[in-house]
C-alpha positions as CSV (number, residue, x, y, z in Angstrom):
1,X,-126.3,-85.4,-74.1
2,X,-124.9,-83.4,-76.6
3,X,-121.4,-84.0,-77.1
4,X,-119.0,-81.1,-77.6
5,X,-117.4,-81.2,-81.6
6,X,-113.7,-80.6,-81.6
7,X,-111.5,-80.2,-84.6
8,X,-107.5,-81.0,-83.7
9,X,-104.8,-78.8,-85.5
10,X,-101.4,-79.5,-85.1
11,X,-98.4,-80.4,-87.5
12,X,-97.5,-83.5,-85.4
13,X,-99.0,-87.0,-86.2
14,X,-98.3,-87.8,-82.4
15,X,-99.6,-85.1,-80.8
16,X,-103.3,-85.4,-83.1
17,X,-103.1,-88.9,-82.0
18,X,-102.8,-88.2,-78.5
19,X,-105.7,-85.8,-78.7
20,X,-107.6,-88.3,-80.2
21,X,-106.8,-91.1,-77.0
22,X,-107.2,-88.3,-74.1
23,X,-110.6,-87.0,-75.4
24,X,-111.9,-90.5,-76.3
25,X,-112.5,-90.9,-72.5
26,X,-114.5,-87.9,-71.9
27,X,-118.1,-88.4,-71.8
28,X,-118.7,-85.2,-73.3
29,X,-116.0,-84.2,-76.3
30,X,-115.3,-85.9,-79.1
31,X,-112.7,-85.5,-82.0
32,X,-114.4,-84.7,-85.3
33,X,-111.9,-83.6,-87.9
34,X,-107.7,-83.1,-87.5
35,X,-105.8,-80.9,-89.5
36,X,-102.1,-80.6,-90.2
37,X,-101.6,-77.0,-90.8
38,X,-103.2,-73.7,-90.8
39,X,-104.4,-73.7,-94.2
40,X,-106.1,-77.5,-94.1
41,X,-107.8,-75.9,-90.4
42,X,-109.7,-73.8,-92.7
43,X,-110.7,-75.5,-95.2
44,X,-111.7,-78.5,-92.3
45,X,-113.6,-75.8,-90.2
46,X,-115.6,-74.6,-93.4
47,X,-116.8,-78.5,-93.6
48,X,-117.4,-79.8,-90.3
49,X,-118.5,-76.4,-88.6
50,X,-116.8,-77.6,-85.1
51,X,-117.9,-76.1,-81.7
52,X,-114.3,-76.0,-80.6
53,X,-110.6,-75.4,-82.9
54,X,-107.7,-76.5,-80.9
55,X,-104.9,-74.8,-82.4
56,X,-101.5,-75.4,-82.5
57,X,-99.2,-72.1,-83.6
58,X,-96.1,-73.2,-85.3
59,X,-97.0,-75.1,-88.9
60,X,-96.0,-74.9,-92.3
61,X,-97.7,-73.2,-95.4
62,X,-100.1,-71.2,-92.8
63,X,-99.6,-70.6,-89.1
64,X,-102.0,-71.4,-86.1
65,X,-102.2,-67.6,-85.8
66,X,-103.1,-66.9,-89.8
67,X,-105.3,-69.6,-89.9
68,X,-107.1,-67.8,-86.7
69,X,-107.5,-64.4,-88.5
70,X,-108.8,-66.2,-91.3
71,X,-111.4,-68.3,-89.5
72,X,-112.3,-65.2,-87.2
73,X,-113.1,-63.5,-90.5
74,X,-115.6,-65.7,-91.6
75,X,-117.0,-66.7,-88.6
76,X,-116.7,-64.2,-86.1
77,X,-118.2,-66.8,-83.3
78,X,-115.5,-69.2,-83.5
79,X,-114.2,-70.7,-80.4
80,X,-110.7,-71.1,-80.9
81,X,-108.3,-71.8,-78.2
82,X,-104.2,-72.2,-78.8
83,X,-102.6,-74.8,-77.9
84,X,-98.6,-75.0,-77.7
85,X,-95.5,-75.4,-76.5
86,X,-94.5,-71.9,-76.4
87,X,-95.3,-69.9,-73.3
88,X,-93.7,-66.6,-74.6
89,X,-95.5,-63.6,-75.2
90,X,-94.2,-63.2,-79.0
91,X,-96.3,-66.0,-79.3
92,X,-99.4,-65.3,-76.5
93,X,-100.2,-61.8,-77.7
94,X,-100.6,-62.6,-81.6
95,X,-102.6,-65.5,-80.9
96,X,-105.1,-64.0,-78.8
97,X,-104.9,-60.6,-81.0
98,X,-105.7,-63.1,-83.9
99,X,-109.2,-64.5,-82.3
100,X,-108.1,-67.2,-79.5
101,X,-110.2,-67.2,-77.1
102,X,-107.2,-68.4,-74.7
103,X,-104.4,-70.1,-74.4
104,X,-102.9,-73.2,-73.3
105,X,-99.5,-74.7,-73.2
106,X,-99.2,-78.4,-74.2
107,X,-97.7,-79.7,-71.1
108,X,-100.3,-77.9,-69.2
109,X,-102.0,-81.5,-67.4
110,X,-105.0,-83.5,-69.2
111,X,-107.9,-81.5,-67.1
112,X,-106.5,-78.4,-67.8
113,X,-107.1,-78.9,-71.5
114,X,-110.6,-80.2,-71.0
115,X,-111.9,-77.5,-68.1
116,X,-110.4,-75.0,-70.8
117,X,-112.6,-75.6,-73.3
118,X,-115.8,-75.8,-70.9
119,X,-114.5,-72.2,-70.1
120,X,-114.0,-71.0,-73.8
121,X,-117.5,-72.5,-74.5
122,X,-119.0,-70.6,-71.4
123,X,-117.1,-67.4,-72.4
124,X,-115.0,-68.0,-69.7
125,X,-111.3,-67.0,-70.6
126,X,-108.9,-70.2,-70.3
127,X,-105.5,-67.7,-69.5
128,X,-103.6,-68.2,-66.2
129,X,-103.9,-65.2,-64.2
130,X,-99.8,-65.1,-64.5
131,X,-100.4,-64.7,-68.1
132,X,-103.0,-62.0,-68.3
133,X,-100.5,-60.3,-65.7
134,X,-97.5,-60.6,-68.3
135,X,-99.8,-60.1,-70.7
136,X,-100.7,-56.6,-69.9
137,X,-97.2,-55.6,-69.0
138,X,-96.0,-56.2,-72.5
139,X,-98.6,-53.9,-73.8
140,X,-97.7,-51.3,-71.3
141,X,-94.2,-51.1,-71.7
142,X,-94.6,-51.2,-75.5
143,X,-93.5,-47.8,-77.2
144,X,-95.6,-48.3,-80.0
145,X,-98.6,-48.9,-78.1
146,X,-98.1,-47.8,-74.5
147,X,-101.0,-45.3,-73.3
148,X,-97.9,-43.0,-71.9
149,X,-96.6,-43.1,-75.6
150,X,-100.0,-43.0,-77.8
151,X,-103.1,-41.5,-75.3
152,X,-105.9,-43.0,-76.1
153,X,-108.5,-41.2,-78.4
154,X,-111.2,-42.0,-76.0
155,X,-113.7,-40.6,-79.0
156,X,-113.0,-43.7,-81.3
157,X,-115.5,-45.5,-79.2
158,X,-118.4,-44.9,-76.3
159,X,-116.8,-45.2,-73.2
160,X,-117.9,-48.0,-70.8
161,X,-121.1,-47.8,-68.8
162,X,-120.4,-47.8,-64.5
163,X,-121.6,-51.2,-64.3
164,X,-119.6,-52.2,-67.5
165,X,-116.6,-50.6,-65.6
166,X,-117.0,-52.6,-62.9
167,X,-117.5,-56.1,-65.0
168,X,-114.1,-54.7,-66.5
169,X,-111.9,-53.8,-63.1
170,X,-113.2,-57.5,-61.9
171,X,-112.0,-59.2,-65.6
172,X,-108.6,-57.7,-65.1
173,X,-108.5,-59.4,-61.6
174,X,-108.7,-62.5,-63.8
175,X,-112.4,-63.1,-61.9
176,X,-114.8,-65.7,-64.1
177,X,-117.8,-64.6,-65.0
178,X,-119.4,-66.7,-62.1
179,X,-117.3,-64.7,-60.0
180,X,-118.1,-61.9,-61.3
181,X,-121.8,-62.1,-60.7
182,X,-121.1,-63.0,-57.1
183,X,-119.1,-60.6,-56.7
184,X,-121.7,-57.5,-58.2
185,X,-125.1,-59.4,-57.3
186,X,-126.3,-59.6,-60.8
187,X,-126.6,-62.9,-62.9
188,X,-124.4,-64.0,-65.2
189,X,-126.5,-63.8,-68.0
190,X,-126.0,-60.0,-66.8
191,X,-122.3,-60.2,-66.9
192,X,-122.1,-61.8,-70.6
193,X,-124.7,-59.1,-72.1
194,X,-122.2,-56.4,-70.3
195,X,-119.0,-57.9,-71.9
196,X,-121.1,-58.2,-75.4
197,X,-121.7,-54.7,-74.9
198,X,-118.0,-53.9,-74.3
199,X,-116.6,-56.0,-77.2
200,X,-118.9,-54.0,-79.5
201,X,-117.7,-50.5,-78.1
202,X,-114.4,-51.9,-79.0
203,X,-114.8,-54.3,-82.2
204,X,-113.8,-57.0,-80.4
205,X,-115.1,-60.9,-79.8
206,X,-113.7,-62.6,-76.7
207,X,-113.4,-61.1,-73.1
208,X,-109.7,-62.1,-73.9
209,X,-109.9,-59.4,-76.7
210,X,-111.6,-56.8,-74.4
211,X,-109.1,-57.5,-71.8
212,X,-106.0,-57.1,-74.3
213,X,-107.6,-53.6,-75.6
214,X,-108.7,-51.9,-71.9
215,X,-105.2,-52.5,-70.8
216,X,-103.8,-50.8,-73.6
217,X,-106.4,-48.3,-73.4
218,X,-106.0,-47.8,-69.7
219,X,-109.8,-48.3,-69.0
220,X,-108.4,-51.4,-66.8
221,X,-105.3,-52.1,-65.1
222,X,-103.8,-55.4,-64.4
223,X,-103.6,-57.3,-61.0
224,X,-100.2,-57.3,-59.6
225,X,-100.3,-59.7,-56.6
226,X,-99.2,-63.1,-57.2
């Protein structure tokens, strides 16, 4: 069995420890490299070519969030999921504009960590529906970039297909993509090649990416019941 490769980035000797204990018992992960800041994450990712960066966001001489862009830019099919103790959206909407893949608090339990990166490898999207929710809000009622403010110059990119419509309404219900085969009778092989389609209409990687841009462009709207 092939174990999944994790690099560990965070400023905190106790906290890279800790990571280092909790995925020591799973059968399938295993801690390759630790890094203590955004710019050592780089150079570390350039030489051990993990399947997984966890990423904290606050470090000195390069952020979680600058060492995201950076990695994104090199290696467009990076799985990188945050991981901190900041729930805010000054810190949630960089991080996932920067590359993440999702987004996880620290305190979040032990299984939440692992079943998030199962879901960032499956091109799931580890991001509480409560999140996504706030999430899109913030980039509604933002004057800079609310649709009311700045409509949407549809033209900048092909508009989606029906059935990549629909894959999009059911992604801002927060659905998986398992869910989202079920739920349209198609595989989800299906459902991935749509969402590869739609990131490329927009320039995007992740389905958190796609999500982030069809709210602001108003080709999806957010699910409001708790």
């Amino acid at each position: 069995m092939r174990r999944t490769r994790i690099l560990v980035v965070d400023d905190e000797a106790v906290v890279r420890d800790a990571y280092r204990h909790l995925f020591g018992d799973v059968e399938d992960c295993e801690v390759i490299a630790e890094a203590r800041d955004g710019r050592e994450a780089v150079a570390r990712f350039e030489e051990v070519r993990p399947d997984v960066v966890l990423m904290d966001l606050k470090m000195p001489r390069m952020s979680g969030v600058e060492a995201m862009a950076e990695i994104g830019r090199r290696h467009p099919d990076a799985c990188m999921i945050a991981v901190t103790s900041f729930a805010s959206l000054d810190y949630v909407v960089p991080a996932l504009q920067a590359g993440a893949a999702g987004y996880l608090v620290k305190d979040a339990p032990a299984e939440a960590l692992i079943d998030g990166i199962r879901q960032a490898l499956a091109d799931e999207m580890p991001l509480s529906p409560r999140i996504a929710r706030a999430l899109a809000r913030s980039i509604a009622d933002s004057p800079a970039e609310s649709p009311r403010a700045q409509p949407p110059k549809m033209g900048r990119f092909a508009a989606p297909t029906p059935r990549e419509q629909e894959v999009l309404d059911h992604l801002a219900q927060g659905f998986s993509n398992k869910e989202i085969a079920e739920a349209l009778c198609i595989s989800e092989a299906a459902v991935k090649a749509h969402l590869r389609h739609l990131g490329d209409k927009l320039g995007v990687r992740s389905r958190t990416q796609i999500l982030v841009l069809a709210y602001r462009y108003g080709l999806a709207v957010p699910e409001t019941t708790h």
